[in-house]
Kinemage of the C-alpha trace (Angstrom):
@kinemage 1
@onewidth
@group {chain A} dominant
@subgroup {mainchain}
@vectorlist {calphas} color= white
{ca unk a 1} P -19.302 5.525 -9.650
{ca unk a 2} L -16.429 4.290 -11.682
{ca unk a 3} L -14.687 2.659 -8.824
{ca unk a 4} L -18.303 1.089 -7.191
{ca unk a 5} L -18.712 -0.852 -10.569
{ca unk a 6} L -15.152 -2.155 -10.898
{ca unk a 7} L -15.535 -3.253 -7.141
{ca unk a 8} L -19.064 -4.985 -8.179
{ca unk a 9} L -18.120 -6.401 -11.099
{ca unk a 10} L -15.258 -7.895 -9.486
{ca unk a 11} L -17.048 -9.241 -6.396
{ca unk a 12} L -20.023 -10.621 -8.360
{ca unk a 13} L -17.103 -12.641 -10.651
{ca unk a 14} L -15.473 -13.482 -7.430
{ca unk a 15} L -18.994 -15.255 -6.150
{ca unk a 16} L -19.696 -16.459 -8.907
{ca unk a 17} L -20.034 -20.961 -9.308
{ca unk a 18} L -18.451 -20.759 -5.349
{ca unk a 19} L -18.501 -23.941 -4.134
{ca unk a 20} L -19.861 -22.864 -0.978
{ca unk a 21} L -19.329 -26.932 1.093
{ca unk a 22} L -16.008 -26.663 0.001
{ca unk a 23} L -15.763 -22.781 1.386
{ca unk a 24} L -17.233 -23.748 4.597
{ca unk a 25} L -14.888 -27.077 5.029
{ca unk a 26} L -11.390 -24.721 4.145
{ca unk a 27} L -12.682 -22.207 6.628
{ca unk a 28} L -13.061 -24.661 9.219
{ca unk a 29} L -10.098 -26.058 8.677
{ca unk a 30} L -8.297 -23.008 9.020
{ca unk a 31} L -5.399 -22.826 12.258
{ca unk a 32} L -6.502 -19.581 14.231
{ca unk a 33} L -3.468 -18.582 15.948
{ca unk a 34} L -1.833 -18.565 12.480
{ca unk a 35} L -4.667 -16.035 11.379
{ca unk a 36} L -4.352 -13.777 14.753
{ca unk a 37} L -0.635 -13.571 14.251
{ca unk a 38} L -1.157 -12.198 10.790
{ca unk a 39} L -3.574 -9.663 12.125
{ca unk a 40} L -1.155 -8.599 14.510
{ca unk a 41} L 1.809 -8.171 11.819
{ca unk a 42} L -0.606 -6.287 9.532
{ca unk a 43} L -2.152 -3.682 12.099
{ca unk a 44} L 2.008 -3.409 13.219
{ca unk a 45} L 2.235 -1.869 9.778
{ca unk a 46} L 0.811 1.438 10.747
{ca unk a 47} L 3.019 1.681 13.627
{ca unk a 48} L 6.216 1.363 11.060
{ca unk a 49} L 4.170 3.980 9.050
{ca unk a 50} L 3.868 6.435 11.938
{ca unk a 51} L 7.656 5.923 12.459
{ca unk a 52} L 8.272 6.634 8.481
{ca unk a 53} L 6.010 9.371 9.344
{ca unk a 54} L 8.037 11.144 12.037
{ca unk a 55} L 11.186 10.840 10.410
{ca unk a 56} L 9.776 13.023 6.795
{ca unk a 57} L 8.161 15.338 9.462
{ca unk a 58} L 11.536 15.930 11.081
{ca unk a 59} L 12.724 18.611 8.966
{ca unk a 60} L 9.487 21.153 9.359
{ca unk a 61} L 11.401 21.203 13.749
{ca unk a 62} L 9.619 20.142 16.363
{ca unk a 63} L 9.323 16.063 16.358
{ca unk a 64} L 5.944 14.924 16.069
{ca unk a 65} L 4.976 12.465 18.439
{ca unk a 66} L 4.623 8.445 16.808
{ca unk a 67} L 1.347 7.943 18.864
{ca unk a 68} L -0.238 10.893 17.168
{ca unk a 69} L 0.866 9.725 13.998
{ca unk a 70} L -0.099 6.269 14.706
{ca unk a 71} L -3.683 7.740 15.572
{ca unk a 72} L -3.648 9.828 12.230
{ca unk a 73} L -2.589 6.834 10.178
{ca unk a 74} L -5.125 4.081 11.572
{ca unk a 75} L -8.131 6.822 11.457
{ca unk a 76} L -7.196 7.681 7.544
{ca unk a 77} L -7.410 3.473 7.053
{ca unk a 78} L -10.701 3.280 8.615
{ca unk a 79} L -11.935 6.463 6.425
{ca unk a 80} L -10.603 4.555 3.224
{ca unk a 81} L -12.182 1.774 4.645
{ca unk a 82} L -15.960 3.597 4.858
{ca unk a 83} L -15.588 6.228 2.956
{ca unk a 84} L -15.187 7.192 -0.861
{ca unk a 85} L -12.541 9.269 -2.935
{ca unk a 86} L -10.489 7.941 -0.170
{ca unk a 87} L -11.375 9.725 2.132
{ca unk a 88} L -8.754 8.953 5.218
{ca unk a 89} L -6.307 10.481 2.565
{ca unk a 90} L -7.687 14.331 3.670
{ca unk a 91} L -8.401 12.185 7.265
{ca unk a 92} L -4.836 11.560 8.332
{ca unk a 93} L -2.774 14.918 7.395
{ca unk a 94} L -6.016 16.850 9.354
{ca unk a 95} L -5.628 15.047 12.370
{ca unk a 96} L -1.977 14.462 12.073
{ca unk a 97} L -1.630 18.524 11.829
{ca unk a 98} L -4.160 18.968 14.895
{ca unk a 99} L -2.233 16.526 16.823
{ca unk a 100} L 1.404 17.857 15.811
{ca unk a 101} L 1.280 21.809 15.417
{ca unk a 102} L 2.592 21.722 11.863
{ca unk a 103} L 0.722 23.219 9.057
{ca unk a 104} L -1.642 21.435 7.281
{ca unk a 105} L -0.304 22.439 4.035
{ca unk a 106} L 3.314 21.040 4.986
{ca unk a 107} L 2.138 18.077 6.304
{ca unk a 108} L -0.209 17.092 3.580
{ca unk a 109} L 2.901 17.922 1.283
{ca unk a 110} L 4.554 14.669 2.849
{ca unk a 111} L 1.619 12.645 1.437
{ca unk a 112} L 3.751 12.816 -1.539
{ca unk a 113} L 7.348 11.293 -0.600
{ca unk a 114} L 4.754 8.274 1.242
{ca unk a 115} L 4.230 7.456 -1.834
{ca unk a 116} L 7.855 7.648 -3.091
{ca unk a 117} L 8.931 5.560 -0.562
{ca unk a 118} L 6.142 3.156 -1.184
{ca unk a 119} L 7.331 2.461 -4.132
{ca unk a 120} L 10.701 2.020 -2.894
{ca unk a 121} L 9.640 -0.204 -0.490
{ca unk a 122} L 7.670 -2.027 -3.380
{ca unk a 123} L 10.363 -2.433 -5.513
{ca unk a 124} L 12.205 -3.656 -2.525
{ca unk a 125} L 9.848 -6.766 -2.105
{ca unk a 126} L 10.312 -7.220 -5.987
{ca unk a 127} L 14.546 -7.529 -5.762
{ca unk a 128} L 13.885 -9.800 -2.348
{ca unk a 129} L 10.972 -12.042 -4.728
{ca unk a 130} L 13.721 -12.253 -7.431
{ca unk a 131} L 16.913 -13.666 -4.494
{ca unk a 132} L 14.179 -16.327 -2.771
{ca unk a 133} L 12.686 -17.364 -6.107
{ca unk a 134} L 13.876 -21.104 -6.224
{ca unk a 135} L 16.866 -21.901 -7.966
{ca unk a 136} L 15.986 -25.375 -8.845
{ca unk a 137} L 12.621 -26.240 -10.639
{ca unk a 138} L 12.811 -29.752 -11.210
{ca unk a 139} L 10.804 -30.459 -8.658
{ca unk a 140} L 8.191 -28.266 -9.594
{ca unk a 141} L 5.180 -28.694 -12.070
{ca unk a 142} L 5.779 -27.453 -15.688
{ca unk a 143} L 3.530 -24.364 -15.343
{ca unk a 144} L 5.332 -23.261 -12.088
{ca unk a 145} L 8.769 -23.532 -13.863
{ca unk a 146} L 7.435 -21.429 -16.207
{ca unk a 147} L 6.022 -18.996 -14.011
{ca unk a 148} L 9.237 -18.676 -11.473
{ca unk a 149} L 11.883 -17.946 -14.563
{ca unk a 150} L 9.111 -15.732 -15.804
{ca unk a 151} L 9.195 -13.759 -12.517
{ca unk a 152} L 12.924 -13.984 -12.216
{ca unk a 153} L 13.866 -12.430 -15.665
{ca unk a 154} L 10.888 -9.696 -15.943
{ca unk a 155} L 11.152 -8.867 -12.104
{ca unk a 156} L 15.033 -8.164 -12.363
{ca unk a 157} L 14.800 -5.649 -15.624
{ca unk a 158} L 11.474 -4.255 -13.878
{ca unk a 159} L 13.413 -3.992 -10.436
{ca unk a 160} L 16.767 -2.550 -12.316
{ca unk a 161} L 14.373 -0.136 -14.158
{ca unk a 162} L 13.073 1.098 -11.427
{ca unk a 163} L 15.444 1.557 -9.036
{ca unk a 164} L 17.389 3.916 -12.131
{ca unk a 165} L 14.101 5.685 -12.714
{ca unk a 166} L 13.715 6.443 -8.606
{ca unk a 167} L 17.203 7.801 -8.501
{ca unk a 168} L 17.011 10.114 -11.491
{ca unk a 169} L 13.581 11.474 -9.334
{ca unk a 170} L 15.380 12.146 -6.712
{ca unk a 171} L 18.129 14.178 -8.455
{ca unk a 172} L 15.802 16.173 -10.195
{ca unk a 173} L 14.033 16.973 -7.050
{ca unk a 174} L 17.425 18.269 -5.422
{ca unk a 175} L 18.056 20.232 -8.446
{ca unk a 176} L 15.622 22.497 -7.375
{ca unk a 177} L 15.073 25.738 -9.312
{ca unk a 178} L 16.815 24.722 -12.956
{ca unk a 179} L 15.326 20.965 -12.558
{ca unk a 180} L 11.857 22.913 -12.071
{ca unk a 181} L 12.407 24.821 -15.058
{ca unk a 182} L 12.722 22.011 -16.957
{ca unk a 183} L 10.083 20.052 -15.947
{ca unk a 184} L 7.883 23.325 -16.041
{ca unk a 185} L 9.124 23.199 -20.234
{ca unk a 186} L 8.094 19.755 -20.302
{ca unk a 187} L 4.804 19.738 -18.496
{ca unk a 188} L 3.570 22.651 -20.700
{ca unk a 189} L 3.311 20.367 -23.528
{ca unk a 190} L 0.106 19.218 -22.236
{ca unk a 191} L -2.951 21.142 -21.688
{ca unk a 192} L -3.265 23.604 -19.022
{ca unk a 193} L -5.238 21.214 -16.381
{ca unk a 194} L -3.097 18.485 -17.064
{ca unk a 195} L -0.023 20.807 -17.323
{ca unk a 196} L -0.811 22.276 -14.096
{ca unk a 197} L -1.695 19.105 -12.537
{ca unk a 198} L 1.536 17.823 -12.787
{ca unk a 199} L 3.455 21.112 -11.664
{ca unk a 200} L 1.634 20.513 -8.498
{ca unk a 201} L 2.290 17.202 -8.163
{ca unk a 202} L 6.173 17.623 -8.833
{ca unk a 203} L 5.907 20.757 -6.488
{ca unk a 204} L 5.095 18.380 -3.579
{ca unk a 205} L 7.180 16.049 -4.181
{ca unk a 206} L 9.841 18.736 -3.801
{ca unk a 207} L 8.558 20.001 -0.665
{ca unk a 208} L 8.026 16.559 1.025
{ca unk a 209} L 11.762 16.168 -0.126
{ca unk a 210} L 13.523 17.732 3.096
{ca unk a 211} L 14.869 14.928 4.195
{ca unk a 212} L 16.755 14.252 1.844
{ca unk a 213} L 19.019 16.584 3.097
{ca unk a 214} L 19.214 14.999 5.909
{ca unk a 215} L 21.188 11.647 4.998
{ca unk a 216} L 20.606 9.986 8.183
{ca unk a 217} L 16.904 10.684 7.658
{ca unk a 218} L 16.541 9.459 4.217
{ca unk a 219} L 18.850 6.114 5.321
{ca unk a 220} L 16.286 6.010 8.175
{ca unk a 221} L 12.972 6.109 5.711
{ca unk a 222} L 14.346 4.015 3.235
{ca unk a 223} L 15.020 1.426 6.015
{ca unk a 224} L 11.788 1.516 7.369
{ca unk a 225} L 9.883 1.439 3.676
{ca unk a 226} L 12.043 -1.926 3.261
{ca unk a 227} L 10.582 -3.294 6.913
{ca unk a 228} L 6.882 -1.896 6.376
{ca unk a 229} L 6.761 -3.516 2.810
{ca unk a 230} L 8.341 -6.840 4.485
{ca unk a 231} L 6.183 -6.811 7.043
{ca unk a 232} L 3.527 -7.481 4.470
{ca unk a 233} L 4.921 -9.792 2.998
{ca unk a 234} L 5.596 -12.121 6.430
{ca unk a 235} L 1.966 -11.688 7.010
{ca unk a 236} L 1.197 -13.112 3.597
{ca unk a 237} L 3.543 -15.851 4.650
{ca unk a 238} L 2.099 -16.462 7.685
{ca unk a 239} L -1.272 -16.938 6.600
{ca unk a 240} L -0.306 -19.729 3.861
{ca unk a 241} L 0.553 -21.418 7.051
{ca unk a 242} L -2.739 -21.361 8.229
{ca unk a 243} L -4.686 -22.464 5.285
{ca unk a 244} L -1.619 -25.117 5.112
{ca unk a 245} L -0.476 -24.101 1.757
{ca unk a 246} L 3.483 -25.149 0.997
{ca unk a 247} L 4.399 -22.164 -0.722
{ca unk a 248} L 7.985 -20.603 -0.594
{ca unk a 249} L 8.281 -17.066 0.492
{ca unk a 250} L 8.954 -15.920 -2.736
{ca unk a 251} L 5.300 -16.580 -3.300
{ca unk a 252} L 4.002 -13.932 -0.750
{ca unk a 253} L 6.145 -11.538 -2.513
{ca unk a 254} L 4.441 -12.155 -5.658
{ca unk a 255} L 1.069 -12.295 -3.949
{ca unk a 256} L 1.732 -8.704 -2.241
{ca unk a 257} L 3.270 -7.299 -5.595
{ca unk a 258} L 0.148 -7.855 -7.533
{ca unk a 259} L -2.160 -7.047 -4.203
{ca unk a 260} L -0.476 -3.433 -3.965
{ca unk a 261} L -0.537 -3.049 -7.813
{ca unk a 262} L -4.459 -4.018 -8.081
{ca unk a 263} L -5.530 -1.705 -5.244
{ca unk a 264} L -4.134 1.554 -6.662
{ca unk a 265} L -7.202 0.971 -9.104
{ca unk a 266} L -10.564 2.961 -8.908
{ca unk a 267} L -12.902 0.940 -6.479
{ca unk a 268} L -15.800 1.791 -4.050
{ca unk a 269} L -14.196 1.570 -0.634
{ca unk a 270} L -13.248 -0.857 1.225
{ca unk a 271} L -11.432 -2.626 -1.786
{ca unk a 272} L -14.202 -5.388 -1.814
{ca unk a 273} L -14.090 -7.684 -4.496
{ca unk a 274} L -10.824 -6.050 -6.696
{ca unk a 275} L -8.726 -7.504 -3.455
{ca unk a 276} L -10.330 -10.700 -3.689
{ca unk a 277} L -10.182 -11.673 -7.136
{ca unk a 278} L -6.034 -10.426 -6.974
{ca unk a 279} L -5.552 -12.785 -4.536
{ca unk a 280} L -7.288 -15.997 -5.775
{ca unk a 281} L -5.962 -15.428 -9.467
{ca unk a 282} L -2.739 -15.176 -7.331
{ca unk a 283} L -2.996 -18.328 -5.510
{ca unk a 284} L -4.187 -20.353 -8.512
{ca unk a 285} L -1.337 -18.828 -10.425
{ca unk a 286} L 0.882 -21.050 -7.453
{ca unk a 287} L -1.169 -24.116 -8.222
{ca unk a 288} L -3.644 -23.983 -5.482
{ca unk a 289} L -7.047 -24.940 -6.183
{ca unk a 290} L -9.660 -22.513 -6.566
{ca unk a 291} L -11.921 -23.241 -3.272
{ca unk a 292} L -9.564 -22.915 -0.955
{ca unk a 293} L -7.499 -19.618 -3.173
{ca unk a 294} L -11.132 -17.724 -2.277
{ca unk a 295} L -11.290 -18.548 1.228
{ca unk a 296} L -7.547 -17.309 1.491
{ca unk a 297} L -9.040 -14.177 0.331
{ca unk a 298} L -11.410 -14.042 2.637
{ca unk a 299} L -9.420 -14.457 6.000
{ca unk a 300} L -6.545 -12.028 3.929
{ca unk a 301} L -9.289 -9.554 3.422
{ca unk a 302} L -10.741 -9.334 6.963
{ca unk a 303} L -6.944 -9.737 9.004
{ca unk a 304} L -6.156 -7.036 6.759
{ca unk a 305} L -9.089 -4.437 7.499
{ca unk a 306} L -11.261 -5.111 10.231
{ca unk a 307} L -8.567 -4.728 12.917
{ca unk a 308} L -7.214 -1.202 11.747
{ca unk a 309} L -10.992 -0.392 11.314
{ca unk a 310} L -11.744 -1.405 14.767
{ca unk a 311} L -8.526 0.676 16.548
{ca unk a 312} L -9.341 3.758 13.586
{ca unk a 313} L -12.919 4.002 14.463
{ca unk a 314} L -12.338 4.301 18.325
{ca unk a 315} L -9.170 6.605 17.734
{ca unk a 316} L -11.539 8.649 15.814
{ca unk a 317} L -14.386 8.986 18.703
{ca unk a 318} L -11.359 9.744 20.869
{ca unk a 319} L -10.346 12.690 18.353
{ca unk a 320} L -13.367 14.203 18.560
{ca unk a 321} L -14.319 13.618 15.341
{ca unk a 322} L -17.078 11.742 13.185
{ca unk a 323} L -17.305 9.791 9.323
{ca unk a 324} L -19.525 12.715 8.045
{ca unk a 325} L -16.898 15.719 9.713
{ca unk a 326} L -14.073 14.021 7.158
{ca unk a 327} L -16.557 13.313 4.321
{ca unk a 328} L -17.325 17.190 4.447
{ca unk a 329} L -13.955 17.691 4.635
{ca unk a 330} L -12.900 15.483 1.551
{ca unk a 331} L -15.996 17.173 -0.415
{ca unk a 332} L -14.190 20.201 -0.065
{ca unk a 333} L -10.218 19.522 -0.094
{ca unk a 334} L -7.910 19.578 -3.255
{ca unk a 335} L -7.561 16.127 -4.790
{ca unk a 336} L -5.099 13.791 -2.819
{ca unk a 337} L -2.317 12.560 -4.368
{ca unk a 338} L -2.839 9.763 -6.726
{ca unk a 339} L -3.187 6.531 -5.301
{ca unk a 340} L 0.037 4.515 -5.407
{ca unk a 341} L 0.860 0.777 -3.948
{ca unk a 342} L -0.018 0.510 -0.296
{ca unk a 343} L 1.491 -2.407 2.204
């Protein structure tokens, strides 16, 4: 309920004094082969996802297949998509494990480093948005000077921070049975659901961690977090060529930053209304005016859903499987992880 009035509440501000002429006029002004290649980069995103996928599968032996993954992934987006308490989260390890023969347990424990390498792949964007920021900003209007050595300076420490923060992780993960201990000692600081909580959260995390063991399979993930997060971000790009908006690259790195932060809120699925007022606060943030900022939203919104919907739905008929099957099965499953930053 939480999440269906942050959605409303944002879509109803998002409608709200539209001039709907002007909507109709940016719309139709729009260049459609910009707007198909963007659909095309975003829906390749899943495929670089089922490729992540294989490689943090790798270590549980037999290599999973990248078209069963590719199925799992674009069935658990159309389930987010439709579906609340994301859904497609308990979607894609079930069909993924039906598909590959691994346990569900061990696959759903992989759920976990996604996330980790999310992040990575986040914070990747962030150091590329700080290196293509401009250098000069004489040409550019006083509020957009402001806002570009705003976004270099914070973005760096935030970057640096992170990046420190990811690697300490990552050695207390490998530490194994005295880094458990410790965090164990920590954790039970907090009250027993939290405390617990956590443990099992840090637990996962250490079994999704196998390949790190496997240095050619954590160069390998890392690599393709960088292209799937990238990937993103060219689809960003390419769309501010269609609505013929001059903004530098650095800007769609910016624009999926705060996009990937604002949908890790609670919303009602489907991420209508939080995604569109992140993107036109966004683009007026860059100096574009309002008008056409919503109708960016718009296109952004439906290149970046309705095709994965389209191929998830009929990959789910083809499974053998229906919307109320996996909304039974999400009634019923553990929590997911928490939601994190998403391409």
């Amino acid at each position: 309920m939480v999440g269906i009035g942050v959605s409303g509440g944002a879509l109803l501000w998002f409608l709200w004094g539209i001039d709907w002429p002007g909507l109709g006029d940016a719309l139709a002004r729009v260049h459609l082969p910009w707007v198909g290649l963007a659909a095309l980069i975003l829906l390749a995103e899943f495929g670089i996802r089922a490729l992540r996928w294989a490689v943090l599968l790798r270590p549980l032996g037999a290599s999973a297949r990248v078209t069963d993954l590719f199925a799992a992934q674009v069935i658990g987006a159309a389930c987010n998509t439709l579906l609340p308490l994301r859904a497609g989260e308990i979607a894609k390890p079930l069909v993924a494990a039906r598909r590959t023969g691994h346990p569900l347990s061990a696959v759903v424990a992989t759920a976990v480093m996604e996330r980790v390498y999310d992040l990575f792949g986040l914070v990747s964007v962030l150091v590329v948005m700080v290196l293509v920021l401009p250098t000069d900003l004489t040409n550019l209007p006083p509020e957009e000077q402001l806002l570009v050595k705003n976004l270099k300076l914070y973005g760096g420490l935030f970057g640096l921070a992170a990046v420190v923060a990811m690697g300490i992780f990552f050695a207390l993960a490998n530490g194994r049975a005295t880094a458990r201990r410790a965090f164990v000692a920590i954790a039970s600081l907090g009250p027993p659901p939290v405390r617990d909580r956590v443990v099992q959260l840090y637990d996962g995390f250490v079994a999704g961690l196998g390949n790190t063991r496997d240095p050619k399979g954590l160069l390998q993930a890392g690599l393709l977090s960088v292209g799937l997060w990238l990937n993103g971000t060219l689809a960003i790009a390419v769309l501010f060529r269609a609505f013929d908006m001059a903004l530098p690259y650095g800007a769609a790195c910016f624009t999926a930053i705060a996009l990937a932060l604002t949908v890790a809120l609670p919303q009602a699925p489907g991420f209508v209304g939080v995604f569109h007022v992140a993107i036109e606060k966004t683009l007026v943030l860059w100096g574009q005016p309002v008008t056409p900022a919503k109708g960016y939203a718009i296109v952004l919104w439906a290149v970046s859903f309705l095709p994965v919907l389209m191929v998830g739905l009929a990959a789910l008929w083809r499974e053998g499987l229906d919307l109320a099957t996996i909304r039974a099965a999400s009634a019923s499953a553990p929590p997911p992880p928490p939601a994190g930053p998403t391409a």
